[in-house]
C-alpha positions in Angstrom: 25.0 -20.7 -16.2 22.7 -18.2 -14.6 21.6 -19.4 -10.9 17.9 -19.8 -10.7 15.2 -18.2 -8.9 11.2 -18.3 -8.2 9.0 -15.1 -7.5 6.5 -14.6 -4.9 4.6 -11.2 -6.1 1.7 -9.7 -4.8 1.2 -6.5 -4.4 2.8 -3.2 -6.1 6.6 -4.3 -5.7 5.9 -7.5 -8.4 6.6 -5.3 -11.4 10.0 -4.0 -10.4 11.3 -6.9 -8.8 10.6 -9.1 -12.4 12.2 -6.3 -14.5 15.5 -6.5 -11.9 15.6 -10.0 -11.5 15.1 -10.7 -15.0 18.4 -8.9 -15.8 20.7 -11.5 -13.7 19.0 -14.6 -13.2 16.9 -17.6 -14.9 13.3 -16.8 -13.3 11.5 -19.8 -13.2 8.1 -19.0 -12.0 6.3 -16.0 -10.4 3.0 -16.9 -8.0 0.5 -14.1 -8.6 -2.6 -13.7 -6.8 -5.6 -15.5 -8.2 -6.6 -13.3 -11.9 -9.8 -12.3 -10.6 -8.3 -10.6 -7.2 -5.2 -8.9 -9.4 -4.3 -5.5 -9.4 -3.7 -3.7 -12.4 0.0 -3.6 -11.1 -0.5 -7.5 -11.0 -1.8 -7.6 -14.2 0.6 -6.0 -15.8 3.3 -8.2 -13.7 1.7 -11.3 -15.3 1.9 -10.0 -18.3 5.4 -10.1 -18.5 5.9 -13.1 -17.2 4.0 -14.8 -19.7 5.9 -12.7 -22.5 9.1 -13.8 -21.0 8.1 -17.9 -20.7 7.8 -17.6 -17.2 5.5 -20.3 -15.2 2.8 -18.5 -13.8 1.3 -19.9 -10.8 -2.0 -18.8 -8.4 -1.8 -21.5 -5.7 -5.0 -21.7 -3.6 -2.9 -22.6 -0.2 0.1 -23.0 1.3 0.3 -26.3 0.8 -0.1 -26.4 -2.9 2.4 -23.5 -2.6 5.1 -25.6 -1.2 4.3 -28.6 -3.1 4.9 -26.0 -6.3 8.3 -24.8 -4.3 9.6 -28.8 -3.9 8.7 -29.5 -7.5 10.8 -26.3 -8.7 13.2 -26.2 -6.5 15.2 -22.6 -7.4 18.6 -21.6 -5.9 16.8 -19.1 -4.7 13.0 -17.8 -4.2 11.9 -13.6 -3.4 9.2 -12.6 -1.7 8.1 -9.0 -3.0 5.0 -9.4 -0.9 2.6 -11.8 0.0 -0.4 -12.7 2.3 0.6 -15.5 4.0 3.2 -17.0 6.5 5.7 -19.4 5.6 6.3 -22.7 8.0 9.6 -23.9 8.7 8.4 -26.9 6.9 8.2 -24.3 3.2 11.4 -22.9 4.7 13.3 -25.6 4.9 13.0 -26.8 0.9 15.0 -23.5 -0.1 16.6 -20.2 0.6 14.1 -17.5 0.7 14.7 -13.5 0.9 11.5 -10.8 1.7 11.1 -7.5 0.5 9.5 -5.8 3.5 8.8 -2.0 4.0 10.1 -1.1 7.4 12.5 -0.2 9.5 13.2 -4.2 11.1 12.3 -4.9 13.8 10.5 -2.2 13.7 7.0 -1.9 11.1 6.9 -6.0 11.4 3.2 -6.8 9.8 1.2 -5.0 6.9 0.4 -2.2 4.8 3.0 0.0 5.7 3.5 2.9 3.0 0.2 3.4 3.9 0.7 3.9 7.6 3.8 5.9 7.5 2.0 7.9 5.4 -1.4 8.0 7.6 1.3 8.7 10.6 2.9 11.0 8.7 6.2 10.0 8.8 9.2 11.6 6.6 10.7 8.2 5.6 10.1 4.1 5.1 13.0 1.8 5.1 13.2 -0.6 2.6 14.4 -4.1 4.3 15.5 -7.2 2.3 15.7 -10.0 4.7 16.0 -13.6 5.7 12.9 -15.5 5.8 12.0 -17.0 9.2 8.6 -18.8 10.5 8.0 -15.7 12.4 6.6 -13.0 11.1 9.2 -10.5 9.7 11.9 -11.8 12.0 14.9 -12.9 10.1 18.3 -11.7 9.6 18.6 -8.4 7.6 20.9 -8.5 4.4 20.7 -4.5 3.4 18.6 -1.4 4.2 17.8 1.5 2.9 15.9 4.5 4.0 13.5 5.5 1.5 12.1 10.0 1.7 8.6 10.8 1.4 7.9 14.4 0.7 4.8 16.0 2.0 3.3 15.4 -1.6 3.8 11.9 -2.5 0.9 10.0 -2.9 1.3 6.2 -2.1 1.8 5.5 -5.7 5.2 7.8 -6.1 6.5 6.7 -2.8 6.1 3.0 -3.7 7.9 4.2 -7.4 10.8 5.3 -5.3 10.5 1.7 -3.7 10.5 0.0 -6.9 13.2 2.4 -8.2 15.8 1.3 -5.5 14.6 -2.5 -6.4 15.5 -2.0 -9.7 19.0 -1.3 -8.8 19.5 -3.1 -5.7 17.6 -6.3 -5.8 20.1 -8.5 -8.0 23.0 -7.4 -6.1 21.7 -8.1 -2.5 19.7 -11.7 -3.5 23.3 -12.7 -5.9 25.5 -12.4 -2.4 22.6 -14.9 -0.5 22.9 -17.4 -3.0 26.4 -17.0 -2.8 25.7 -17.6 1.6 25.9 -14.2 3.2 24.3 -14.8 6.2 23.1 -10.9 6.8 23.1 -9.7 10.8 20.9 -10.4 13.2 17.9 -7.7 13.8 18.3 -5.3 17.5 15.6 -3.5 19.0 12.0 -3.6 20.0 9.7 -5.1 17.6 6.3 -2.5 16.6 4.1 -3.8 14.7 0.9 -2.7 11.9 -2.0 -4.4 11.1 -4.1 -5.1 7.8 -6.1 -2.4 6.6 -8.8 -2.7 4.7 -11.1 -0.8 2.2 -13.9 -0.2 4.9 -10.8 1.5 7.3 -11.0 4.4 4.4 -14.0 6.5 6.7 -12.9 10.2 6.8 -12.9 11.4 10.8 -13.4 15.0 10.0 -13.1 15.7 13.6 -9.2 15.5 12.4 -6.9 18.2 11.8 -6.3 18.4 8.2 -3.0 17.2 8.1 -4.2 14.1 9.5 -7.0 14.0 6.9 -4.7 15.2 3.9 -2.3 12.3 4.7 -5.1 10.0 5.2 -6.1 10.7 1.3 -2.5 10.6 0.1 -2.0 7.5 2.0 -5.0 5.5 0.2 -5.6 6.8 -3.2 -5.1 5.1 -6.3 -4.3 2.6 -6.7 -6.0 1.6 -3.6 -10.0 1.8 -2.8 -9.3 5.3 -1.6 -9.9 7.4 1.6 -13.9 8.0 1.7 -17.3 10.4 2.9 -20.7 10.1 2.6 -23.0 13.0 0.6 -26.6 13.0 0.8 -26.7 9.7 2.4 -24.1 8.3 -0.7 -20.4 7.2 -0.6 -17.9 9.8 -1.7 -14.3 8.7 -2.6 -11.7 11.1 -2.4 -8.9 11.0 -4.3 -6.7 14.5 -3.8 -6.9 17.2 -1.6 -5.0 19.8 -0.6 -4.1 22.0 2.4 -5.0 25.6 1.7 -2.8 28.6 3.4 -3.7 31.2 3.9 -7.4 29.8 4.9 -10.2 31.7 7.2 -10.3 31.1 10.7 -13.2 30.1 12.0 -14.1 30.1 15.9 -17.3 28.2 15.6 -17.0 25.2 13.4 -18.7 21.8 12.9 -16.4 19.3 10.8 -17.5 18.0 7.8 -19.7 21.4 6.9 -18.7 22.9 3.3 -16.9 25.9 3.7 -17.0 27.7 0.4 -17.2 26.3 -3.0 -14.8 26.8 -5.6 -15.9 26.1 -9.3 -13.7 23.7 -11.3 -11.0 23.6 -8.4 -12.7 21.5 -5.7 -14.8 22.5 -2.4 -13.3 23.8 1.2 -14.8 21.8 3.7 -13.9 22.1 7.9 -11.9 20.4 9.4 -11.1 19.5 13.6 -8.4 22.8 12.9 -9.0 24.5 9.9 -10.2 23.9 6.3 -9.3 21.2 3.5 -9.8 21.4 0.3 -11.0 18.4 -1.6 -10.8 18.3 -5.4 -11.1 14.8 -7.2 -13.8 12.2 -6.6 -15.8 9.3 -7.1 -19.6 10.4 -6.6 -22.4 8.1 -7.9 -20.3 5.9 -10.0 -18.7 9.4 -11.8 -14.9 10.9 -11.1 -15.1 14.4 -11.6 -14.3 17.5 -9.3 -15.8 18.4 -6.0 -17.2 21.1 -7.0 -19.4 19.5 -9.8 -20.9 17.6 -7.1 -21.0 19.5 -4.2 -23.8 23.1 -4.8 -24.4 24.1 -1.3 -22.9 25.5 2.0 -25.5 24.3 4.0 -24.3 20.4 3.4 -22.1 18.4 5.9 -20.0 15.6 5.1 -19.8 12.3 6.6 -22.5 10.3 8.2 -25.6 12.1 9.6 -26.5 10.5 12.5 -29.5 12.4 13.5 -30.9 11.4 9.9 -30.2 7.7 10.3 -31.1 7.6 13.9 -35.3 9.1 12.8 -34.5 7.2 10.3 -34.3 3.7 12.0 -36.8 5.1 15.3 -39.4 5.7 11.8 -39.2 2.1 10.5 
């Protein structure tokens, strides 16, 4: 008889770790976010559950979680992300594993392919480890280190994630159940914090690295790094690094730079020049360039405007 589990599944991980667990266990139930906070990830996530007679569960707290958790008690319950902290209290009715993206004890905390990818790091380490009442402190069953290229977006790194998921997951949760008690983390703990959509204001006082990572890092399927135009919000979804690019000695960031029909709009950076190509203008996606007419605009907030603006009212 297959040993049982439960599924704790928010975020962009849900998907895979279903598909894989579904291969070598009886999944019991999945707890999904509430439907009107779901991703499309999530959506799609619940989808299959429901296709596959799977209890679907949105608990409004953690005390109707673990009341769920006691009722349906599983060998075994993953955690492929979720928003809250577990007591020992909820620890103590089951074994529990976590899907965490970071090298343990280091990246402890939140929204981490997008940091490494703000921060511009090469790799993110995918950790499966024990659960403990502190946060992201348990003992470490496997790791692997996980490549982003310069060109990944957040959605194809987390596709590699899922990808090793798929063929790892069963494995590593089948040797807990069976008791492998995993090793203890070493090293200083580092930490990242929440981010949220309003952390998506483009500095353009930085180089364009930064700001090219800072787009890659938080396009879809997240809110997206974002500018204002003529006093509106601009999302941008892709941009690009040009080379070779015109060197300017006077410069103020933000200013467009030279417009580019159908391929997107230069615009100056703390270094040199990024080109932007998709975004979200006005409730439209389209290019840059079918927004953007004039090299005599700046990006970003005005503040001379706003500040006559506020001394006129």
């Amino acid at each position: 008889m297959k040993k049982t589990v439960g599924l704790l599944a928010y975020g962009e991980m849900g998907n895979a770790a279903l598909q894989a667990l579904l291969e070598c266990f009886s999944v019991k139930w999945i707890v999904l976010p509430p439907i009107d906070g779901q991703s499309a990830t999530e959506e799609l996530t619940e989808k299959l559950a429901r296709k596959r007679k799977i209890k679907v569960v949105h608990p409004l707290s953690i005390k109707e979680l673990a009341f769920h958790i006691k009722q349906n008690k599983t060998d075994l319950v993953i955690i492929a992300s979720f928003s809250k902290i577990l007591s020992q209290d909820e620890l103590d009715i089951t074994k529990y594993i976590n899907v965490h993206l970071g090298d343990l004890p280091r990246f402890r905390g939140r929204a981490n392919v997008n940091w490494a990818i703000i921060n511009g790091r090469k790799k993110i380490c995918v950790t499966i480890h024990e659960v403990a009442p502190d946060l992201d402190a348990g003992n470490i069953y496997e790791q692997k280190m996980i490549s982003i290229l310069e060109t990944d977006t957040v959605k194809a790194v987390y596709d590699k994630i899922n990808r090793y998921l798929s063929q790892n997951l069963c494995k590593v949760a089948g040797k807990v159940i069976n008791g492998y008690k995993g090793t203890r983390q070493k090293g200083k703990s580092t930490y990242c914090c929440t981010r949220l959509p309003e952390d998506g204001l483009i500095d353009w006082n930085k180089t364009s690295k930064q700001i090219y990572d800072f787009v890659r890092a938080l396009t879809n399927p997240y809110p997206g790094a974002f500018t204002y135009f003529e006093g509106k919000k601009m999302i941008i979804w892709s941009a690009e690094i040009k080379k070779p690019c015109k060197i300017y000695e006077g410069r103020i960031p933000g200013r467009i730079a030279e417009i580019i029909p159908g391929i997107g709009v230069e615009v100056l950076t703390g270094d040199s020049v990024i080109l932007i190509k998709n975004v979200s203008y006005l409730g439209k996606e389209c290019n840059a360039s079918d927004v953007i007419k004039s090299v005599k605009k700046t990006l970003g907030i005005n503040w001379v405007e706003l500040y006559e603006s506020l001394h006129e009212n």
